[in-house]
N, C-alpha and C positions, 0 to 999 in steps of 0.2 A: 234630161241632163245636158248640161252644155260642157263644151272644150274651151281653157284659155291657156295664153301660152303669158310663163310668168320668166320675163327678163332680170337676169341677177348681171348686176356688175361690181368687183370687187378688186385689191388691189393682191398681185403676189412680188414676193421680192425677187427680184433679177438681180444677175452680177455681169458686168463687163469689163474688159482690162484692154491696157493700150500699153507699149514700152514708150522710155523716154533715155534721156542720155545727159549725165550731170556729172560737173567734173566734182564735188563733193558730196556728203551725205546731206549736208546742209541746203545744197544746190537742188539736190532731187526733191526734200518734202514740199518744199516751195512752188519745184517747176509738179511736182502731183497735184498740188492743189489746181492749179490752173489747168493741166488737165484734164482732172476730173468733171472742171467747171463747161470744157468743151463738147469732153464726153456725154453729158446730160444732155448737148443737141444735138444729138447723133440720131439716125433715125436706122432703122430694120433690126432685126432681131438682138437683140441680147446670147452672148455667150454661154449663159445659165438660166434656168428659170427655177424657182422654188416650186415646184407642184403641188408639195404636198403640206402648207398652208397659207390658206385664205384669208385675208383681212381685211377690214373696214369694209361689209358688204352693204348693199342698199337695191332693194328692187326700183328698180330702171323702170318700169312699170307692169300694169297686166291686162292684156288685152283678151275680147274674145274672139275665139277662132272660126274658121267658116268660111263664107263667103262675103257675109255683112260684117268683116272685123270692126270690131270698133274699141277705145280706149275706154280703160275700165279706170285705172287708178296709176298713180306714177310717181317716184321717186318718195318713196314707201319703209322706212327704216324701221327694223324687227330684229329679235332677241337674238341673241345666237349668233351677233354678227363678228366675232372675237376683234373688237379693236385692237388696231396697232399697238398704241400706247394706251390701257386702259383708266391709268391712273391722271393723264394727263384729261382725258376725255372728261372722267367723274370732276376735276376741277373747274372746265369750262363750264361745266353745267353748273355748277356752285355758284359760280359767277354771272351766270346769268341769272338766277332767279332773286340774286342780292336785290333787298331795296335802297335804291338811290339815296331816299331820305334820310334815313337814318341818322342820330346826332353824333357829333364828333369822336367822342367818344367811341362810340359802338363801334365806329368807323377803322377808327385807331385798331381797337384788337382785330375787327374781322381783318383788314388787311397784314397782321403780326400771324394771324393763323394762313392765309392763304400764301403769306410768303413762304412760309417756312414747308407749307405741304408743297408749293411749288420748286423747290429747293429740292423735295424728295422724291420730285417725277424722274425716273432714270429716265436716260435719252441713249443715243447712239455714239456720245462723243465719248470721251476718255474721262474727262472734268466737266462742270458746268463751270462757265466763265465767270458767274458772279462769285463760285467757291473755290477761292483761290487755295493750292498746300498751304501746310501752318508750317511747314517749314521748308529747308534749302535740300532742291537735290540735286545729282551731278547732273553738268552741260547732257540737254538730249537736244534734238533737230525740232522735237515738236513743244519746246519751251518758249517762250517769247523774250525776251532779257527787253531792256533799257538802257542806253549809254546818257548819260547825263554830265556835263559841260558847267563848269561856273568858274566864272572868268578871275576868281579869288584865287588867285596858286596857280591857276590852270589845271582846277585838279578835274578829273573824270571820273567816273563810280560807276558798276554796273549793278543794276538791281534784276534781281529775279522776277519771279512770278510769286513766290512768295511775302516778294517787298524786301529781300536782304540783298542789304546793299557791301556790296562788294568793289575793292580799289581794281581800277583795271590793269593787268600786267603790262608792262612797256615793251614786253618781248625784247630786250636788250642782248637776249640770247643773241636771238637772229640777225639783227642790227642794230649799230649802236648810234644812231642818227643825233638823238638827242640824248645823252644821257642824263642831263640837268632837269629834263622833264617835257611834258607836254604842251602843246601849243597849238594855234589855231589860227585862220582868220586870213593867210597869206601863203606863199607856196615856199617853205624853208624845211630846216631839219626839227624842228619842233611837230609839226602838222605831220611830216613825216612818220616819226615816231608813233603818234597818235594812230593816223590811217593804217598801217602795220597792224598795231594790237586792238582796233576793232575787229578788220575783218581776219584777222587769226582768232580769236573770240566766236564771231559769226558764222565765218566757214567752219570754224573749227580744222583747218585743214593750213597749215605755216606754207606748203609747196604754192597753194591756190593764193594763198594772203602774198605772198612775195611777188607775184605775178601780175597782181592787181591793183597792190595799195597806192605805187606814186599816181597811176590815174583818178585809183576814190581821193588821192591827195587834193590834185587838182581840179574834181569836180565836185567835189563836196567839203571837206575839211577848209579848205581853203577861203573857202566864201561863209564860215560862219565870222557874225560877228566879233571879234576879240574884246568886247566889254558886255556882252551880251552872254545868259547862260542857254544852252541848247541841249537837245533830246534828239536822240536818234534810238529807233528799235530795230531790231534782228529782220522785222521786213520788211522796215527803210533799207538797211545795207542790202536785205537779198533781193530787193525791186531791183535797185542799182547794177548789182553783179550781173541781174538775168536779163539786164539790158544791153551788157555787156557785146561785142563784136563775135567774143570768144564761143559767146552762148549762144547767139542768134544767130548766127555761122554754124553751129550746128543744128539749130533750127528747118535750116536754107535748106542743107545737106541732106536731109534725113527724106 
């Protein structure tokens, strides 16, 4: 009888948390994401560890024991390994054993079925991105909008993640810079107007938009082209904001 000693290595889920500090709701999911993205190169322990399950295992190898050890076999994958994502794994494999040749045709459907099982791999996000809602729901922090520009009217629209497009408010409430309408391309009460009700839209927060907009006036509104039509999204505005003095000041701070 011999002895060998068999190496497993596999993954468990761990959890880590860090505070941050954001003067809107909209300010923090943004500054989380970067965050998060920090946190991933963090090194020593983890806050939590899942103990009590293993996934995606693989023997590491197996050697035998003794004095003469020597390498028997290595990175060894075997049944029972409870993958992560199982349905994801069974698709990889589908695709790899596809024959390349195949005629156009065959081609067409296998990839109308792989899309579609693809589509039904759950993941860890909220949505997958290629499956947008079918319809409009209220303003959240973790939606994406589009502000869209066309130099016809000066009008501005914001479209969802659904694709509904939506007129953007002039917030007139708060100030009445421009009330004849929106503008662009120069540093006046038009551009004004505009800058206000993006990032009241974006922050979703009027105290935070009032504080900020004649600067996104002048470093962003101001310099689009006025016969040109222009796009701006939720994290065009929240790049800008969290570049801000106000935000990286407390960055310094902290």
């Amino acid at each position: 009888m011999k002895d060998y000693v068999v190496k497993l290595r596999f993954w468990l889920r761990a959890y880590d948390s860090t505070e941050i500090s954001a003067a809107t709701d909209a300010e923090a999911f943004h500054l989380a994401k970067a965050a998060a993205c920090h946190m991933m190169y963090w090194h020593g322990h983890p806050e939590e560890i899942d103990m009590e399950e293993r996934h995606e295992g693989l023997i590491s190898y197996v050697d035998t024991m003794g004095v003469a050890r020597s390498e028997l076999v290595e990175g060894i994958a075997f049944d029972g390994d409870r993958p992560l994502h199982p349905e994801a794994r069974r698709l990889v494999q589908k695709l790899a054993v596809l024959d390349p040749n195949v005629d156009a045709a065959q081609a067409q459907e296998l990839l109308r079925t792989l899309i579609a099982e693809a589509r039904s791999v759950p993941t860890d996000a909220v949505a997958l991105l290629s499956d947008p809602p079918v319809q409009s729901r209220p303003w959240s922090v973790d939606q994406t909008y589009e502000y869209r520009g066309r130099p016809e009217g000066f009008r501005v629209d914001v479209v969802d993640e659904a694709g509904i497009v939506h007129m953007l408010d002039p917030r007139l409430d708060l100030n009445k810079h421009s009330p004849t309408g929106f503008s662009w391309g120069y540093s006046g009460s038009g551009p004004a107007q505009l800058s206000l009700a993006i990032l009241c839209h974006a922050l979703h927060s009027d105290e935070r938009a009032e504080d900020l907009y004649q600067e996104f006036k002048d470093a962003v509104v101001s310099r689009f082209d006025q016969n040109q039509p222009w796009r701006l999204t939720t994290d065009d505005v929240l790049g800008w904001v969290l570049k801000h003095p106000s935000v990286t000041g407390l960055a310094v701070d902290a």
